[in-house]
N, C-alpha and C positions, 0 to 999 in steps of 0.2 A: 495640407490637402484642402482645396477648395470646394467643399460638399455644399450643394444647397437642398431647402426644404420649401415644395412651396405651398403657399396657407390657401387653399381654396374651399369653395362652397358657395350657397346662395347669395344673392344682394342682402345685407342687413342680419346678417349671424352672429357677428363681432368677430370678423376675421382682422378686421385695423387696430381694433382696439384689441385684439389679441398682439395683435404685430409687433404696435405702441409700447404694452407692456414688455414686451421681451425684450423689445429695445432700449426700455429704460427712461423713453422720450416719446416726446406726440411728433414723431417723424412723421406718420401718415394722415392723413385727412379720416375721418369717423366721422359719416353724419347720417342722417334717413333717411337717406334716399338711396337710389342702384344707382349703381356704378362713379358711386363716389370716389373711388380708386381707377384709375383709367391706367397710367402707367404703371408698372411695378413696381413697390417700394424694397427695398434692400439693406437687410441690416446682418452686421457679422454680432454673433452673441456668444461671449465667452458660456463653458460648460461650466457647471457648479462640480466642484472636486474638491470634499474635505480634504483627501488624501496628497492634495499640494498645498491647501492648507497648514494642515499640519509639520508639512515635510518644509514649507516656509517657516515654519516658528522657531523648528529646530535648528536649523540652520538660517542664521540672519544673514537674507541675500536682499540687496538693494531694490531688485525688482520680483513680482512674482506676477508669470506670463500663462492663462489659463489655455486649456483648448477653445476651441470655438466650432461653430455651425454656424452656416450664413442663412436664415431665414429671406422668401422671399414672398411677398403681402400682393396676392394674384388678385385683379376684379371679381367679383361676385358674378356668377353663370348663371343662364335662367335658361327656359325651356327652348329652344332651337340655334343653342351657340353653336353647334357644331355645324349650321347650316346659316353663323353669321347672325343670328339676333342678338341684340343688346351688344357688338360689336365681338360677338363671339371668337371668329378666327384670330383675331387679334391677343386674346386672351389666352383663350387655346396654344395659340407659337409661346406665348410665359410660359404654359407650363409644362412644356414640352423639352424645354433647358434645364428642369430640376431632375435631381437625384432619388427623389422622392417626395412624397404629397401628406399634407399634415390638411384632411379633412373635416373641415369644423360642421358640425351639426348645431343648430339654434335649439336650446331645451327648456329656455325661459319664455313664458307668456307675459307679453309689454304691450299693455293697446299704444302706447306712446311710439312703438317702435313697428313700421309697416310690415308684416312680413307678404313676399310677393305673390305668394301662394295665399294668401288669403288667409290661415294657421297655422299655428304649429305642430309637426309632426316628422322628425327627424328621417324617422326608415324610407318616408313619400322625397324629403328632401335629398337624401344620399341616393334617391332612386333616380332621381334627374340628373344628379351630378353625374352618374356613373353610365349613365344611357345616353348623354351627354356626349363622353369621352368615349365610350363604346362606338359611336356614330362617326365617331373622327379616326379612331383606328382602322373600321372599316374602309374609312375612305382611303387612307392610306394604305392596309393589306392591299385591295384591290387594283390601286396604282402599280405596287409593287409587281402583283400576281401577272400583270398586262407584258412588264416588262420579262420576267423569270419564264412564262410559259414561252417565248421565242428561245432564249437562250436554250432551254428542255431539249430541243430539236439538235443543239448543234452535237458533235463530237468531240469523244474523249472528256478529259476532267473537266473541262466548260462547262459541258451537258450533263456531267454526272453531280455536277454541284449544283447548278440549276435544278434538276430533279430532284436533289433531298430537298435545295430550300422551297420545291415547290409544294413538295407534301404536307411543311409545316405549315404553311400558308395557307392551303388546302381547308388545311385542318383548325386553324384560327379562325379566318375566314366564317366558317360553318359555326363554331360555337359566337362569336360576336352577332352572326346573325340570329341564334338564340337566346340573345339579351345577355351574355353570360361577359365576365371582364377579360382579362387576357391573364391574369392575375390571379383566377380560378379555373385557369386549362391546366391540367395536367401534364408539363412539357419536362423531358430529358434539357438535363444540362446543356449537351450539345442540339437540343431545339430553341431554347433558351437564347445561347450564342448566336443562331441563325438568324433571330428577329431583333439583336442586339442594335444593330446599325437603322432599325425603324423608329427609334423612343417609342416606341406605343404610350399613350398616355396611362392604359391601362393596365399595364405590367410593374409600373413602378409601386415600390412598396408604399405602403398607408399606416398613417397611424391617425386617430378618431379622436375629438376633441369635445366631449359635450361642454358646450359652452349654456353655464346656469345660472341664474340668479345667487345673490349672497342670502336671499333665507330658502335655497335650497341645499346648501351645504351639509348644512345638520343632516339629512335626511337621504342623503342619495341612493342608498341602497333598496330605498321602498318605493323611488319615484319612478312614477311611471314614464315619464319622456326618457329619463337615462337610461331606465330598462330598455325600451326600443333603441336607443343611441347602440346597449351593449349587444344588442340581436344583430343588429348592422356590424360593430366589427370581428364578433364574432362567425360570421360568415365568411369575413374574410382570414380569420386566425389574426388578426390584428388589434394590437392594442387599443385602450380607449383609457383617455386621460380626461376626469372632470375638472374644471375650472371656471371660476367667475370672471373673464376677461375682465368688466370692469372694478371688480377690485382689485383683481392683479396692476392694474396698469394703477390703480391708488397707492397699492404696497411701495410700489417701482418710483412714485414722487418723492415719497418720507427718504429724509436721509437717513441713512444705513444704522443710525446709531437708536434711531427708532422703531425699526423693521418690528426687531422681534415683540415688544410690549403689543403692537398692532396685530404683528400674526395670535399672539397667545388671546388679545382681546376677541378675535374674532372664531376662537376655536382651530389653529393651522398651525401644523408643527413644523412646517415650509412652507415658500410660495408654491401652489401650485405648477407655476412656469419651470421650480428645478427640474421637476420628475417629468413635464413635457419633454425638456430640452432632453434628458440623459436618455429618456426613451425614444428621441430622436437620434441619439447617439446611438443606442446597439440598432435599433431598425437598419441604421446601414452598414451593421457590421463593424465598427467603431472599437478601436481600444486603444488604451493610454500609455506611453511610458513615461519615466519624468528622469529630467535630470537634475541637479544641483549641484550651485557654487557659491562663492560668494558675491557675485557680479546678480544671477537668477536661480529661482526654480521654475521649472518650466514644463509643462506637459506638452507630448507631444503626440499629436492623431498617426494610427497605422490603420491598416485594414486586420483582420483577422487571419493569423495566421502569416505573417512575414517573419521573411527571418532575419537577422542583423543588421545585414550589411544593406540591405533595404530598410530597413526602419533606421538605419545611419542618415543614410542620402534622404529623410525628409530633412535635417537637418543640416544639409549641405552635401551635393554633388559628387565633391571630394572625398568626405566619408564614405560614402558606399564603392568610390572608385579604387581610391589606398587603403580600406576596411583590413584591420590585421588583428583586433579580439576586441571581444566586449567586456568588460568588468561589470556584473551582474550580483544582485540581489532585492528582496522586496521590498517594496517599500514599507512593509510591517517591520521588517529586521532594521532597518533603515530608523524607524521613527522608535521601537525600542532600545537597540545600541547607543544611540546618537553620535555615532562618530564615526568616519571611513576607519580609522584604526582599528575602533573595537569590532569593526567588520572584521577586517585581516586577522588580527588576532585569533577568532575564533572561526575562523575558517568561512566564516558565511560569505566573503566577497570572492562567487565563480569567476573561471575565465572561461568564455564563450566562442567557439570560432560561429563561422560562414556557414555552418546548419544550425546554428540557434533558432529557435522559433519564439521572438518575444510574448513574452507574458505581460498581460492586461496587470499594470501595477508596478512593473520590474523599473527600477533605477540605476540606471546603465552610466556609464561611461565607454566612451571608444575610444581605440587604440587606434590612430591611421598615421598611412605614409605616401605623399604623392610628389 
């Protein structure tokens, strides 16, 4: 499953150097100035999961293949993108293609580093981003509403689907022009559906990234910029992940066999960048299953709530066409047994048909025929 996240916010927040880091490399350009970023940068980022980890130790398989999220490293917006300043529309159509938006907030004070507003103050900053993309959804309802209120008039199911989707429209419309996101209207499932074929930019879920200094870590829970960072996503009911992008993207240079002496030096019981990523995993609803052999283990992305023979066919077409049973159990049973046998034996390996609903964790095997 191809999910993307894309990293947005002001000129100069450390959206690249957040990017950089996740990436593992200085894929994208970082400098002081806006719009150092012009085109999108794109990187796929394997998910951190002890749990294949582990399930690789126990069984030695030649390769071990993580999930991923594809991050995408959007230019920096400033006050009239929606209306094409600092090359707005251009930036705007980026982030119009994601799945969802990883909102970085600036929480560290650098005279070395301009910020374009003049200071810093995260809640002023999230309030441009989001007025921003509010101004572009509008423009787009409005396009829409031009074309839906003609069709209103015609007869039969034309006009009668026209008329609901014109009510939701109606009804966005009005809260957008109250400054309000589209992402804080309170819309039915099936109103939801209705504006699905619009991307609104401001429907897609958010997750909040105070981006800090490294001697603010000690400290976050008294600091006053990350306070305002968490009043911002909690508005939105949305997470907020602190990190120091540029140490992050420090951690991410050391080879792997130095990681940890660096994290414990610096007080970090992980990169901050695991718990971004994995919290960009459930934001969209994300969950894992894995398999093993001895060729791989392997995780693999479902959405929430499929059942088998759909969580088959991510792994080939085939599978979920000749799907005839799952061979199931958890990956906990899995990693204390240590063996498909002692599964059998004591009964722990289910067989599973075509209403299975996989479990976030289960280690499947499928039975097909085509």
């Amino acid at each position: 499953m191809a999910l993307s996240i894309g990293i947005v916010g002001l000129p100069n927040v450390g959206k690249s150097t957040l990017f950089n880091a996740l990436c593992g490399a200085a894929q994208a350009e970082a400098a002081n100035y806006p719009f150092c970023t012009i085109e999108p940068n794109v990187g796929v980022v394997p998910v951190p999961d002890p749990r294949l980890d582990r399930l690789a130790e126990i069984f030695p398989s030649e390769r071990k293949i993580a999930a991923t999220l594809e991050f995408v490293d959007i230019a920096g917006l400033v006050k009239g993108a929606s209306k094409g300043e600092g090359l707005g529309n251009q930036f705007l159509g980026h982030i119009r293609q994601v799945d969802a938006i990883c909102h970085v907030l600036r929480c560290f004070d650098d005279s070395d580093v301009v910020h374009v507003e003049g200071s810093v103050d995260p809640a002023r900053d999230a309030e441009v981003i989001d007025t921003e993309l509010a101004l572009k959804d509008l423009e787009t309802v409005e396009k829409r509403l031009v074309k839906v209120q003609k069709d209103a008039k015609a007869a039969g199911k034309q006009g009668e689907e026209a008329r609901a989707e014109l009510e939701v429209l109606e009804k966005v419309r009005a809260a957008l022009n109250e400054g309000q996101t589209v992402r804080r209207i309170p819309l039915s499932d099936e109103e939801k559906q209705r504006l699905r074929e619009l991307f609104l930019l401001t429907a897609k879920p958010v997750i909040y990234v105070a981006n800090v200094s490294e001697g603010q870590l000690g400290s976050l829970d008294d600091d006053p910029l990350v306070a305002r960072a968490r009043e911002v996503a909690a508005r939105d009911g949305a997470p907020l992940i602190a990190v120091c992008a540029e140490l992050e993207a420090q951690i991410q240079q050391l080879p792997p066999e130095e990681r940890p002496a660096f994290l414990e030096a610096v007080g970090l019981e992980e990169p901050g960048l695991n718990r971004l990523i994995r919290a960009g995993y459930a934001l969209l609803g994300l969950r894992t299953y894995f398999t093993v052999g001895p060729q791989e283990a392997r995780a693999w992305t479902i959405r929430q709530g499929w059942k088998a023979p759909r969580a088959a066919g991510v792994i080939h077409s085939d599978f979920e066409r000749g799907f005839i049973r799952a061979e199931v159990a958890s990956w906990e049973e899995w990693v204390r047994e240590r063996s498909e046998v002692a599964l059998r034996d004591k009964g722990l390996l289910r067989i599973e048909g075509k209403d299975y609903v996989v479990q976030d964790g289960d280690v499947i095997h499928f039975r097909f025929n085509v």
